[in-house]
C-alpha positions, 0 to 999 in steps of 0.5 A: 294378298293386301294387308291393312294395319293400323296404329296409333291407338292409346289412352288420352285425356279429354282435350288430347290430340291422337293421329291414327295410321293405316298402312297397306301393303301387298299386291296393290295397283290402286287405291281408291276409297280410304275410310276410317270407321270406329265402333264403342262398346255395345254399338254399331260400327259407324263411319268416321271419315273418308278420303278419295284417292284424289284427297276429297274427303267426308265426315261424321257430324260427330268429328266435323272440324275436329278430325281431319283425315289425309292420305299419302299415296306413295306410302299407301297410307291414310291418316286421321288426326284427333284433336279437341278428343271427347270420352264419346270418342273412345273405341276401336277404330277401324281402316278400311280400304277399296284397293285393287290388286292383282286378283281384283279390286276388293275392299279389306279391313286392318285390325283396329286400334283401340282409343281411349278418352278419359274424362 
């Protein structure tokens, strides 16, 4: 059984600074993709950010040169850091990852975190 869970998530003004992790654990052999989704009320589920195992990573316009996104392969954790937030930041924010385990390689899903920006 793999398990991912996030944390990090809270109110913050405009112009604040949040970092989210994600930690997974469990029966893993390997990590491959990390992605950050989010998704704010009424809409749909959009991607953030991703990370290859070997650390090249991808954005969202939206986040570009304000998010960055890092992972920490002996901890079997990715991270995103926020800055510069903006209120069409706020939602809740998703880690997903496609992790091999002992019965397979599968991708999970944590819980989500809620982020909050206030104008």
């Amino acid at each position: 059984q793999v398990q991912l869970v996030e944390s990090g998530g809270g109110l913050v003004q405009a112009g604040g600074s949040l970092r989210l992790s994600c930690s997974a654990s469990g029966s893993i052999l390997s990590i491959n993709d990390m992605v950050w989704y989010r998704q704010a009320p009424g809409k749909e589920r959009e991607l953030v950010a991703e990370i290859t195992s070997g650390g090249w990573a991808n954005y969202a316009a939206s986040v570009k040169g304000r998010f960055t996104i890092s992972r920490d392969n002996a901890k079997n954790t990715v991270y995103l850091q926020m800055t510069s937030l903006k209120p069409e930041d706020t939602g809740t924010y998703y880690c997903n990852g496609n992790i091999r385990g002992r019965a397979g390689t599968y991708d999970y899903w944590g819980q989500g975190t809620q982020v909050t920006v206030s104008s």
